[in-house]
N, C-alpha and C positions, 0 to 999 in steps of 0.2 A: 622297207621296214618302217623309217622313220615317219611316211606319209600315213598309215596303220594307227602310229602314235598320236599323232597328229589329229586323225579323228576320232580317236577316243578322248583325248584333252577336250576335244568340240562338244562329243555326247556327255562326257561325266560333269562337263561345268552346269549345266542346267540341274543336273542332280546335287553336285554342292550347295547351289541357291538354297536348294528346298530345305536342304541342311541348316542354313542360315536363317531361313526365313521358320522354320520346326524350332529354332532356338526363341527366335523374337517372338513366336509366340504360343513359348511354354511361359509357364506358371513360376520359371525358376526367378532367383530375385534379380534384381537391374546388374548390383554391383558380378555377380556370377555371369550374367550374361556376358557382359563384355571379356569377361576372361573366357568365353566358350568363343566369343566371336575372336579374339586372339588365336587363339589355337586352332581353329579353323582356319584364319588366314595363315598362319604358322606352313600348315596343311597343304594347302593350297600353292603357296610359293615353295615348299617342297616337292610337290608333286610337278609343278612348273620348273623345277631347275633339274630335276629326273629327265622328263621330256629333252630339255635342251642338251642333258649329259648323253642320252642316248642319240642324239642328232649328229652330238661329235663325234660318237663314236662311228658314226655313219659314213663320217669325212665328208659332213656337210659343212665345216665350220665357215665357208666364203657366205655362203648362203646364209647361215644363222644369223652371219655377221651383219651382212645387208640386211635384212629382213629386224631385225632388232632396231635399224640404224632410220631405216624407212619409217616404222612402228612409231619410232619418239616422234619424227619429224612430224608425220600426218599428224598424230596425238596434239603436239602443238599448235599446227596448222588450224587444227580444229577448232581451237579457242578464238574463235572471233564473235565481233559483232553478229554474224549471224544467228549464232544462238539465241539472241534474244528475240529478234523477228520468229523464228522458228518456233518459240516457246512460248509465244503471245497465238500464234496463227492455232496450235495447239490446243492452246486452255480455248480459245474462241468455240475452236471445230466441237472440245468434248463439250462445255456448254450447252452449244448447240445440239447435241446428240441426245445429251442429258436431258434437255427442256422436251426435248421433241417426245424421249420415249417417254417423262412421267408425265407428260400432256395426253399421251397415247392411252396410257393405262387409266386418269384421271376420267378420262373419255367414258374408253370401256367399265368401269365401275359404273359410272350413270348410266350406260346404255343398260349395263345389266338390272340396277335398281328399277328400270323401266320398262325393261321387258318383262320382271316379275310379278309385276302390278299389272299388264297388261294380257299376260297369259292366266291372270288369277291361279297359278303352283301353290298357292297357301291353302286358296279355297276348294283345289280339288284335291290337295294330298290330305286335309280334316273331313270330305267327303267321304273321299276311298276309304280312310280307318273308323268311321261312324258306318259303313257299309251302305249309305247314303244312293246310290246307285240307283239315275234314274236318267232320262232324254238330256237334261240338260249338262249332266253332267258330260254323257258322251261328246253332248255339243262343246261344251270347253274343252275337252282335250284334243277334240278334232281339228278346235281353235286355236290353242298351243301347240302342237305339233304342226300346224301350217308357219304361225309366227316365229317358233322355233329353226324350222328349216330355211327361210328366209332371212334371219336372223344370222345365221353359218355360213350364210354364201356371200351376205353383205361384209361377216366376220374377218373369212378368207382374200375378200377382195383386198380390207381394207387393211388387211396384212401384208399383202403382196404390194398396195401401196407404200405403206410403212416403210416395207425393206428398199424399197427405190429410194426412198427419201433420203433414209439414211446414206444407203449408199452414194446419192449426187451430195449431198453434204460431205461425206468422206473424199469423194471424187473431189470437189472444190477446192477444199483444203489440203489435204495432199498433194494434186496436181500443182498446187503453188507454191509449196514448199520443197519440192523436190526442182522443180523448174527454177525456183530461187538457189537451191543449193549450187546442180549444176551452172546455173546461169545461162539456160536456156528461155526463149520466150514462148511464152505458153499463148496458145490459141482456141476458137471452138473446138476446132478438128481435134488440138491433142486431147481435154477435154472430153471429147465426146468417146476418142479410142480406149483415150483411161477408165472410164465410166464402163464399159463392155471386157476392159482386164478386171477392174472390181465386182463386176458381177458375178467372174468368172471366177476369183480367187473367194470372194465370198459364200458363192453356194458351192466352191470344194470344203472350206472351211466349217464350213454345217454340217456337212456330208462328215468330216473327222471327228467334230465333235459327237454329231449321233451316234458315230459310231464308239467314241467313249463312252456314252450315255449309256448305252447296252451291252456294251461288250469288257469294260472294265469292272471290277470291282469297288461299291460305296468305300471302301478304304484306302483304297487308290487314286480313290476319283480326283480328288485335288490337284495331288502329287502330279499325277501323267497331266493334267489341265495344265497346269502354270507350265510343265516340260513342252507342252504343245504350244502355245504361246506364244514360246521364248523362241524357238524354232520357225513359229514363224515370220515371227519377227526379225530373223534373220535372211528367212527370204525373200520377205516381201520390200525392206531395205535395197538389196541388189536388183530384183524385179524393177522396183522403181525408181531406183536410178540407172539404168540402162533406159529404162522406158523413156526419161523426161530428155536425155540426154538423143537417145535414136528417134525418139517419139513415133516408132513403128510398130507392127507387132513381131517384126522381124529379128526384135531384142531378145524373143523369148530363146533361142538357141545360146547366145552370148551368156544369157543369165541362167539357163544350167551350167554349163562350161564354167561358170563363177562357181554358182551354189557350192559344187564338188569339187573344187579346188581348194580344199579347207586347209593346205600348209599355208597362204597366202592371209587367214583369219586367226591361228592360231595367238600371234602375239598380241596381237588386237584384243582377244578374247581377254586374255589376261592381264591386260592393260584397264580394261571394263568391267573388267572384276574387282580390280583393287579401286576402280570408282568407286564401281557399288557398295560397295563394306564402308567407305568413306562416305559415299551421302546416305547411306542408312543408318551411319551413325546420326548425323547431322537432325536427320527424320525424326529421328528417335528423343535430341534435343531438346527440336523444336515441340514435340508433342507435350515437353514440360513446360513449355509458356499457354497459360489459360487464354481461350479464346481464341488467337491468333496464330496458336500452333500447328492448328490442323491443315491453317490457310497457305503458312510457311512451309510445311511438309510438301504437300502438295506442288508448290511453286521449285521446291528444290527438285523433287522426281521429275516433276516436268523438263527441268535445265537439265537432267542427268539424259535424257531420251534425247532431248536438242542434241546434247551434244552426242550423244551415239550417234544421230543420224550424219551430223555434220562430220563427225571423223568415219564413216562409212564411204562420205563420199568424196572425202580426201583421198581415203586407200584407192574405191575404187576409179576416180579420176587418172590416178597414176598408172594402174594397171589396165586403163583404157588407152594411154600413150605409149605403152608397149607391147601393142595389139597391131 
């Protein structure tokens, strides 16, 4: 029964965010908000000592016990120097990402400005509505539809480069922050294996979002987006720390066997939740200092993800020594 619980605490905290995050940005005023984000937390730690009341009644109290006791310890654990390595390799990776993809689009803008001018599209769509219709016109569009379709193929290529790039950039920076977590030493080989897990999780992760893209409601669309996210960033946390730790693909069995063992993330959860409401307060501060708020926001969310990751791999280091 109480494992049942357990995973609903897992599913309904990504739907409270939204709650949280539907407060910050309505229209209500500042001073309201915070009394909505009180009450929410109010909410939240309600529903959380629910959960633990039904545990007891389960005659799990050894287990709540340890698991609560584990919970702080990692939680502290977690606070090290590493964060901040973690949170510089981070801002470096999205930079990087960042640069690449408005370098990408920057690209494509001129390419297109150039192939407008070179397919002349102005001068035969003023042709076609003057009824203009004669040899040379055929000849330009014959011309355009050759440039055009060469134009699609070079498109497609250089999309399919794009998403490698991105993804060896991910691969780079990830692969060294997880092998720094655990304190594993990273190599081509692990590298090259990580590179082939991210291809893999990435074109499943396109695959779901398409699949939001069509199959959910524009009204929804957000909502289920950021629940999807959050998720999986939950998996892919455990994914790669087994990975940098086994550096096999032999992990992936261990790391379902985790995913689905949600009594083990439950206090964690809400331990990262009562982060969250605390650096989004923070967030929210900082966006009151001109200029340098947005930089400082920024800088705080990023520490809040470090140290997710880092107390992730607290928990799961200890439940790898009792394996």
């Amino acid at each position: 029964m109480w494992q049942i619980i357990g995973s609903i605490a897992i599913i309904l905290f990504p739907l409270w965010l939204l709650v949280f995050y539907d407060i910050y940005k309505s229209e209500t005023k500042r001073g309201y908000k915070y009394i909505l984000y009180a009450t929410n937390l109010v909410f939240y730690l309600f529903g959380s000592f629910i959960y633990l009341f039904f545990v007891f009644l389960e005659k799990e109290k050894s287990y709540i016990r340890t698991n609560m006791f584990l919970s702080w310890k990692h939680f502290k654990d977690a606070f090290n120097k590493k964060i901040v390595a973690v949170s510089l390799v981070d801002l470096i990776a999205a930079v990087c990402i960042t640069l690449t993809l408005a370098g990408s689009v920057s690209l494509l803008n001129t390419q297109f400005d150039i192939l407008g001018e070179a397919t002349k599209i102005s001068d035969i769509s003023e042709k076609i509505q003057s009824g203009a219709v004669d040899d040379s016109l055929e000849a330009d569009m014959a011309n355009a539809v050759s440039m055009l379709r060469g134009f699609f193929i070079k498109f497609g290529i250089a999309l399919v480069l794009l998403f490698l790039f991105i993804v060896l950039i991910w691969t780079i920076f990830k692969g060294w922050v997880w092998s720094y977590l655990t304190g594993k030493k990273i190599s081509f080989s692990y590298h090259k294996k990580l590179f082939v897990l991210n291809l893999a999780l990435f074109f499943l992760l396109l695959l779901v979002y398409l699949g939001i893209l069509f199959f959910v409601k524009e009204a929804y669309l957000y909502n289920v987006t950021i629940v999807t996210i959050i998720i999986s960033m939950y998996v892919s946390y455990i994914l790669y720390y087994y990975f940098a730790h086994e550096q096999s693909m032999q992990m992936i069995k261990k790391s379902l066997k985790t995913i689905f063992n949600v009594k083990q993330f439950v206090m964690p959860y809400i331990m990262l939740a009562l982060l969250y409401i605390i650096t989004a307060i923070i967030y929210n501060l900082f966006n009151l200092i001109p200029y340098a708020g947005l930089f400082l926001g920024i800088l705080t969310f990023t520490l809040y993800f470090a140290f997710a990751k880092s107390f992730a791999a607290e928990i799961l280091r200890h439940m790898t020594t009792l394996e």
